[in-house]
C-alpha positions in Angstrom: -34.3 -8.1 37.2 -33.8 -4.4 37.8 -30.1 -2.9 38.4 -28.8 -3.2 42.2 -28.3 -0.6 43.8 -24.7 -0.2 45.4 -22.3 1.6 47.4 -18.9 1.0 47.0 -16.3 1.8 49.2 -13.0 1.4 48.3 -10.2 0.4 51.6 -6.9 1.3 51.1 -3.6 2.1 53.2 -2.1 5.1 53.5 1.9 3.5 52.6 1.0 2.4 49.3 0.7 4.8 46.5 -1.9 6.4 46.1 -2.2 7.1 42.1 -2.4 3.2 42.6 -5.1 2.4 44.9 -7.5 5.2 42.6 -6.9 3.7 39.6 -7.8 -0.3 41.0 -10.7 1.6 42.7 -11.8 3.1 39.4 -11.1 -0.2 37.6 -13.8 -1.9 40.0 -16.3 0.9 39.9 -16.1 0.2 36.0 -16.5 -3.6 36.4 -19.2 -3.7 38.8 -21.3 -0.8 35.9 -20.6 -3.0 33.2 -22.1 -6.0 34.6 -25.4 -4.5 35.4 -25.2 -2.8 38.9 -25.7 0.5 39.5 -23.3 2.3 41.7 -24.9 4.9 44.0 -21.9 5.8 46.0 -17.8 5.2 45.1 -15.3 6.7 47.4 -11.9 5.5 48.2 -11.3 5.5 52.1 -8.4 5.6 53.9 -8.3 5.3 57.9 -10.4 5.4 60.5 -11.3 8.9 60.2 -12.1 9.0 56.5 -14.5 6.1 57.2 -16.3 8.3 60.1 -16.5 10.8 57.8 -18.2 8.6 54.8 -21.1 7.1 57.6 -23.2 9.9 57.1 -23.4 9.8 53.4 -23.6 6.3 52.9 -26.7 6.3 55.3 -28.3 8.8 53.0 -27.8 6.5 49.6 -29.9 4.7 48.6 -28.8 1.3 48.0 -29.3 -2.6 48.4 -25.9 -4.1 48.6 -22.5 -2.6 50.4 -19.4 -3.7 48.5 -16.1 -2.9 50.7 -13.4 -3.3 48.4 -10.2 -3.9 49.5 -7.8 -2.6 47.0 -5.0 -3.1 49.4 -4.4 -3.7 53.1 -6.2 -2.0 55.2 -6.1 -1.7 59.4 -9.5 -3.7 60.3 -11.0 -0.4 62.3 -11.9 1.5 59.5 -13.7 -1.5 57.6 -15.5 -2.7 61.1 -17.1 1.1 62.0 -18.4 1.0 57.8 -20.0 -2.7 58.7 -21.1 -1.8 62.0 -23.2 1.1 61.0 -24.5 -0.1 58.0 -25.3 -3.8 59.0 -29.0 -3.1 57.8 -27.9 -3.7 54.2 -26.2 -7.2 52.6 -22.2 -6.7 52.7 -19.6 -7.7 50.0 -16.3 -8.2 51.2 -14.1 -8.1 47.6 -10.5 -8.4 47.3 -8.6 -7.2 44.5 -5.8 -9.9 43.5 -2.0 -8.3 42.5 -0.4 -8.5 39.2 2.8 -9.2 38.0 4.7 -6.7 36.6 5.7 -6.9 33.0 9.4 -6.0 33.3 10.7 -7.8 36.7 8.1 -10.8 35.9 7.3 -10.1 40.2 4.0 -10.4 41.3 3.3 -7.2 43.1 0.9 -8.1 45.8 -1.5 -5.2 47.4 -2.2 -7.4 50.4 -5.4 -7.3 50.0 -6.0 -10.8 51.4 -4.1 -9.9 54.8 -6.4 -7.1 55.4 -9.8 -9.0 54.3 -8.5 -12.1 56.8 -7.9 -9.5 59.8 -11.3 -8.3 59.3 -13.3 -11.2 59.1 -13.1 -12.5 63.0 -14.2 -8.9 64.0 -17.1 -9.2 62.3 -18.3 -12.4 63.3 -17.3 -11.6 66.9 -20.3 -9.1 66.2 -22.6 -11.1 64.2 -22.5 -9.0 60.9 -23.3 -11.1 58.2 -21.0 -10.5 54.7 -20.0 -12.4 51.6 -16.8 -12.9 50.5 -14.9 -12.6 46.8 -11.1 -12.6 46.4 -10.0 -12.1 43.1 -7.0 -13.9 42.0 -3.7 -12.2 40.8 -3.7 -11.3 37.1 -7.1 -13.1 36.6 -10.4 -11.6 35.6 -12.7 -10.6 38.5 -15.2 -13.5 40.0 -18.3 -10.8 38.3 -20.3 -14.2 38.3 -20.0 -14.7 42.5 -20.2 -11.4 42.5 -23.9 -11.1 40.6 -25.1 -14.2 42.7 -24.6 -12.2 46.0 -26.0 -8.7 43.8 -29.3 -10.9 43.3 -29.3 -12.1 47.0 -29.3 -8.3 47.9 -31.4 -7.9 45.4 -34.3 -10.6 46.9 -33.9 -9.0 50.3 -34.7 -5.6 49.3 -37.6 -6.8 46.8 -38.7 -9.0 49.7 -39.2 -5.8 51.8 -41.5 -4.3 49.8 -43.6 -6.7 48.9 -47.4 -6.9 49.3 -49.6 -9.8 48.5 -53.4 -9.7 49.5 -55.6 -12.4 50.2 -59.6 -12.8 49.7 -60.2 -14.9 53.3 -58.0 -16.9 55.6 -56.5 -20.0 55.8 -58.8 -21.9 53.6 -60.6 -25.6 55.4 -58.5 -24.0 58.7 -55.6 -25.3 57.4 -52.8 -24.6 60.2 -49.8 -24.5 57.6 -51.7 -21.5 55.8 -51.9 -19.7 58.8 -49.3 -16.7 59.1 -48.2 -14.0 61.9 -48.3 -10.5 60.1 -45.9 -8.5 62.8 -43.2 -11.1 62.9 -43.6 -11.6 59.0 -43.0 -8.2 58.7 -40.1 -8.0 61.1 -37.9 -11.1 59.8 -38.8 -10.8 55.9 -40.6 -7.5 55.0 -43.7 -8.8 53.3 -47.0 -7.4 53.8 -50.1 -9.0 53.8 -53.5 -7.7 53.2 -56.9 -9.5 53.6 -60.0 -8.3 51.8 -63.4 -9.8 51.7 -65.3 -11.9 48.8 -67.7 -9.4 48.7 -65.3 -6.9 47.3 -64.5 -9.5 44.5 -68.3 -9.4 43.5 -68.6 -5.9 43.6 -65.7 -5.4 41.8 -66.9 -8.2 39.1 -70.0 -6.4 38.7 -68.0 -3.2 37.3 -65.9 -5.3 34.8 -67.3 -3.4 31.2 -69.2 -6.4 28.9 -66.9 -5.6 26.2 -63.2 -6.7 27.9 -65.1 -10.0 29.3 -66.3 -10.7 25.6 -62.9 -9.8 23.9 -61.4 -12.2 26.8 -64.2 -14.9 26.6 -63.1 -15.1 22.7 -59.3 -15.5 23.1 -59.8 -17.9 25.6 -61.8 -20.0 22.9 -59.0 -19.3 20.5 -55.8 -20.0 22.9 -57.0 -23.1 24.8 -58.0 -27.0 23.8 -61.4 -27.9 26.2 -61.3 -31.4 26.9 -65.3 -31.0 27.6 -68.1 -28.7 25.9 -68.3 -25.1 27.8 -70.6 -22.9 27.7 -70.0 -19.2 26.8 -71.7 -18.0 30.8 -68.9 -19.9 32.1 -66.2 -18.9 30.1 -67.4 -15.4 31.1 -67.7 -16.0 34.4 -63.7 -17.0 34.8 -62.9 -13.7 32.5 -65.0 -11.8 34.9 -63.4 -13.3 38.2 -59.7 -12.5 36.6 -60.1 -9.1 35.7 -61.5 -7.9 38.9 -58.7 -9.7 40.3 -56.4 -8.3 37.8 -57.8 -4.7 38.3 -57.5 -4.9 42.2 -53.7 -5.9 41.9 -52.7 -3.2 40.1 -55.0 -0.9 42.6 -53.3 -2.3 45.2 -49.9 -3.1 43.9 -49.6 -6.4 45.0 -46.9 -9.5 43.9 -49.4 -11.8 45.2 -52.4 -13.1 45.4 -54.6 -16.1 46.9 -58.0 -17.0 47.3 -60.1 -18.9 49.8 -61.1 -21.4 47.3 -62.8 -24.4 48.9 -64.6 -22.7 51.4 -64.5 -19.5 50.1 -65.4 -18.8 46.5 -65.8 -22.3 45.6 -68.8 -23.1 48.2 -70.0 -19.2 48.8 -70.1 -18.5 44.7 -70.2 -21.3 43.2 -67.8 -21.2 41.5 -63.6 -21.9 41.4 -61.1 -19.6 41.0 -58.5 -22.4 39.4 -58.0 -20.7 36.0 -58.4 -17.3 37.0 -55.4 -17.6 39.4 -53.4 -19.8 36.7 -53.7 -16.5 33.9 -52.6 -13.9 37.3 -50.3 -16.4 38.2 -47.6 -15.0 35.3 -48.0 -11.2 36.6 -48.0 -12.0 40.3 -47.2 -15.2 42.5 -50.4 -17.1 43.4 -51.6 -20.3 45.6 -54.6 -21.6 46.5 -56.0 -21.9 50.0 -54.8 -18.5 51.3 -51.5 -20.0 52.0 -49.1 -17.4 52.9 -46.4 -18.4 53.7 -46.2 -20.6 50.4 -46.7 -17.2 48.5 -43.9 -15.9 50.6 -42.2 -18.8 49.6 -42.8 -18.3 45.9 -41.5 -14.6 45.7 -38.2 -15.4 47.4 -38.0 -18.1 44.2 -39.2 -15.9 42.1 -36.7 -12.8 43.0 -34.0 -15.3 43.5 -34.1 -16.8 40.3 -34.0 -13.3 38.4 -37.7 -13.3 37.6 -38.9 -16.9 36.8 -42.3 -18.0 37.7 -42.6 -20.4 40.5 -45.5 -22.4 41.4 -46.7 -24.6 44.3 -47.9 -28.0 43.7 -49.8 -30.4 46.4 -48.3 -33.9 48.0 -50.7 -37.0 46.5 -48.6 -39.8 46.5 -45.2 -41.6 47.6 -43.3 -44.2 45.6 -39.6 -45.1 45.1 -38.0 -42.6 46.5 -40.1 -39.9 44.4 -43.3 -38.0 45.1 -46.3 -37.0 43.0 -47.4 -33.3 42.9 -50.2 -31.6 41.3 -53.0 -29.1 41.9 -56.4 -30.1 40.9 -57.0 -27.3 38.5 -54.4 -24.5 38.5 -50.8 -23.8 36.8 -49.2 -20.8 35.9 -49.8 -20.7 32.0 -46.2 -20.2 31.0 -45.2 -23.4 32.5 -47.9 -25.7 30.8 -46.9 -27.3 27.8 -48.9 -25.5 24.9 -51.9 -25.0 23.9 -53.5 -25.3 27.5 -56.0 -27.8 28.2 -59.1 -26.8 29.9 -61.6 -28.8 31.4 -65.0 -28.4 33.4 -64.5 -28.6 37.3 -66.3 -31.2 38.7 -65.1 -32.1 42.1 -67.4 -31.3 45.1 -70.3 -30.1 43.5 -68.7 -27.4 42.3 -69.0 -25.3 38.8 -66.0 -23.5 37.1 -62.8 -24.5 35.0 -59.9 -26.2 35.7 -56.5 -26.1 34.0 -55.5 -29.6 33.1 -52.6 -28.5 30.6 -49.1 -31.0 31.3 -46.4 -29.4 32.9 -42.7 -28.7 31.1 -40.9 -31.2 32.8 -37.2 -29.6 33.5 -34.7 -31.7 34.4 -33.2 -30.0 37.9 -35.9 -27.4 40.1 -35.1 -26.1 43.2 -38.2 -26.9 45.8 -38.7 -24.8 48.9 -41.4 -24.1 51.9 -41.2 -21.4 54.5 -43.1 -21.8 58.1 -43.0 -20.7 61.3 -42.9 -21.7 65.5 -44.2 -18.5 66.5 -41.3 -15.6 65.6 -38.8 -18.3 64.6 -39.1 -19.0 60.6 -37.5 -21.9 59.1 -36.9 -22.6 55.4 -37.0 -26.0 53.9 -35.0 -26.1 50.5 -33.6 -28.6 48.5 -32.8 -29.8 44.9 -35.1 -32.3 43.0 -35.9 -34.2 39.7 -38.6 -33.5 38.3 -40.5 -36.6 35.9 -43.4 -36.6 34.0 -46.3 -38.1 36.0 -47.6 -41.4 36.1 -50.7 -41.7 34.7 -53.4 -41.0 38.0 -56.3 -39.1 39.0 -57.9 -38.2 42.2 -61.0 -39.7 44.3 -64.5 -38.1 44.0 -64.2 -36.6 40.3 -66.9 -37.6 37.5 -65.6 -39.7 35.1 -63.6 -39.8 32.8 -61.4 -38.1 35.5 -59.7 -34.7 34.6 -55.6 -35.2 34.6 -54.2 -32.0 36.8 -51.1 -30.3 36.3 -48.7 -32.3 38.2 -44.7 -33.9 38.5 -43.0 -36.5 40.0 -40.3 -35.1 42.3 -36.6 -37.4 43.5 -35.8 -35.0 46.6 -32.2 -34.6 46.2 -32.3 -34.9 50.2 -33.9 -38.1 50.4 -38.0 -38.8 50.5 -37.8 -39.4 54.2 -36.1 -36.3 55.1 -38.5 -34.4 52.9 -41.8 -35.4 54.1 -40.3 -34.9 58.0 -39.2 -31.5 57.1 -41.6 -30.0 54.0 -44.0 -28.2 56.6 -46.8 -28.3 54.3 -49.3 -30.1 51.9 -47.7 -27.4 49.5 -44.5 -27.4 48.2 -43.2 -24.4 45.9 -41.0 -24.8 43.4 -39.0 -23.0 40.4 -36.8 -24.3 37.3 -32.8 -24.3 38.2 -30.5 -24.6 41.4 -30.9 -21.9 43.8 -30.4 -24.1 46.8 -27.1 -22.2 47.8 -28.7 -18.9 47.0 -31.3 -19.8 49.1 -29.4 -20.9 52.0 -27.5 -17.4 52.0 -30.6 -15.7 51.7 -31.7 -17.5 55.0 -29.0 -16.6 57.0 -29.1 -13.1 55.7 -32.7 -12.2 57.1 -32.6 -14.6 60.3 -33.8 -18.3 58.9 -33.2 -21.3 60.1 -32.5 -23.2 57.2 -33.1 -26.8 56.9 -31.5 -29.0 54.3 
């Protein structure tokens, strides 16, 4: 993930010395660049009137993440005019711990604490959402707490400027793919753009013969087909993906979705499953037009540092566990190697589908955002993840194709996850993010449910 971007000012007292409180406030400066941020603004600040006097320039620099850094006590006025006027941005509170002095064996204390605790009630009294780190005397800062809220800033500002684009609308009128752009906008930053299947085919129709054939050829190289395919379809999924490919980078998007089954599926023909798994690596990707899933995925994906997520569809429930797959699509990355491809053959329709087995990790964090209107709710919780069971779904030719799919132990309980899931689509990414998610909500206005 790139660098944040921060300001950092520096609180201090005007009775303690001041050769002192610089060098702490250089010390930090120095932590917080060594560990991968990059400091936009460092000023040490003293009083009310020094903090006035910083407002202006502080709104002018660009940044994702406010660090006030209590080097010492401080009066709470000068730290609640900073937070008031800068309550746009993620805050750190971080207080610098004393140290003991070699000679006396006296641990000099800055009072750091005493100033961060008179602060705190002021700025909950006006609903300005912070963080808090307090360094321990003569210990090593918390950088690690410290990165976790850098990456929460981080997800926010990503979050802003974000753009997916989708080719139709909430695919077989599916309620819970159904999104709200203004309030979207409003609460989490992301934009959405819609564009037509008709601008796929045109844009299919320019992809040059040679990069489908150089394509088709890898693909017959990289992947293990579980049924004979013909070249026409193998360059048929090349052509689909790089029109696809070519209009993301056009458009700059993070995401994409397609209407499959009553979109391209039914309209074309043919099924966008293993285009979408190869994008799925570059930019976050569901089926169905579901927005809000794809929302879903790029707060996973900028929370975790980069991974890829993916969203996987409820089949079964048994034991406390529930089965998820998708009939045909998985990013590539997280297949198990090589890929398996097979033909598509549910619904009359003609494509490929990606039925590669899925790294099983032991711990993934699964999410789902929705919404009542303007009021967004995020459902997150831990899970194991199994390999599946041995199963295939109703309606396909046999011998029936094996998707892409996990059994998930909802750390909150199987009841409590199908009550509060919101969707037929759950997202999920590798690791524990579940705190970092639930910060994240409250940060940008979410109820979070648990």
């Amino acid at each position: 993930m790139e660098k944040v971007r921060v300001g950092l000012v520096h609180l201090g007292f005007f009775a303690y010395p001041k050769d002192y409180l610089e060098k702490r406030s250089q010390e930090c400066r120095e932590i917080l660049e060594k560990n991968g941020f990059e400091v936009k603004f460092s000023r040490l600040v003293i009083g009310k009137e020094a903090a006035e006097q910083c407002v202006p320039e502080l709104q002018k620099v660009d940044m994702e993440l406010l660090v006030l850094n209590f080097v010492s006590w401080t009066n709470s006025p000068p730290v609640v005019h900073l937070a008031q006027n800068l309550k746009h941005l993620p805050i750190l509170i971080w207080g610098i711990g004393g140290r003991t002095n070699p000679t006396s064996g006296s641990l000099v204390s800055p009072a750091s604490v005493a100033g961060i605790t008179a602060a705190l009630f002021p700025l909950k009294a006006l609903h300005i959402p912070y963080f808090t780190v307090i360094d321990e005397p003569d210990q090593p800062s918390k950088i690690e707490e410290i990165k976790r809220v850098g990456r929460i800033a981080k997800t926010v500002a990503l979050l802003k400027n974000s753009r997916i684009g989708i080719a139709g609308y909430a695919d077989m009128g599916l309620y819970t793919a159904m999104y709200e752009g203004l309030s979207l906008k409003e609460k989490i930053g992301v934009e959405v753009e819609e564009f037509s299947l008709l601008e796929v085919v045109q844009a299919m129709e320019k992809v040059a013969p040679q990069k489908i054939t150089v394509l088709r050829e890898k693909m017959k190289n990289d992947w293990q087909f579980e049924a004979p395919v013909d070249d026409e379809i193998l360059n048929q999924t090349a052509r689909i993906y790089l029109a696809l490919e070519e209009r993301i980078k056009e458009r700059r998007y993070h995401g994409l979705s397609i209407k499959c089954v009553e979109g391209m599926s039914k309209v074309m023909g043919f099924t966008p499953c293993v285009p979408l798994s190869l994008l799925s690596d570059q930019v976050v990707s569901t089926c169905e037009c579901d927005v809000p899933g794809m929302v879903t995925e790029l707060m996973l994906k900028y929370i975790s540092g980069g991974k890829t997520p993916t969203f996987m569809e409820h089949y079964e429930v048994r034991g406390g566990k529930v089965l998820v797959g998708v009939c045909g699509f998985a990013p590539f990355s997280l297949c198990q190697s090589p890929p398996h491809i097979n033909r598509y053959g549910w619904g009359g329709f003609t494509g490929l589908a990606n039925t590669s087995k899925i790294k099983v990790d032991e711990v993934v964090t699964v999410a789902r955002l929705s919404s009542f209107g303007s009021h967004y709710r995020l459902f997150v919780t831990r899970a194991k993840a199994y390999a599946p069971p041995l199963w295939e779904e109703l309606g396909w030719p046999q011998p029936a194709p094996r998707f892409p799919s996990l059994e998930l132990e909802p750390e909150c309980g199987i009841e409590h996850y199908i009550q509060e899931i919101s969707a037929q689509h759950c997202l999920l990414v590798e690791g524990d993010f579940v705190s970092d998610l639930v910060d994240l909500g409250r940060l940008l206005g979410i109820e979070v449910i648990q």
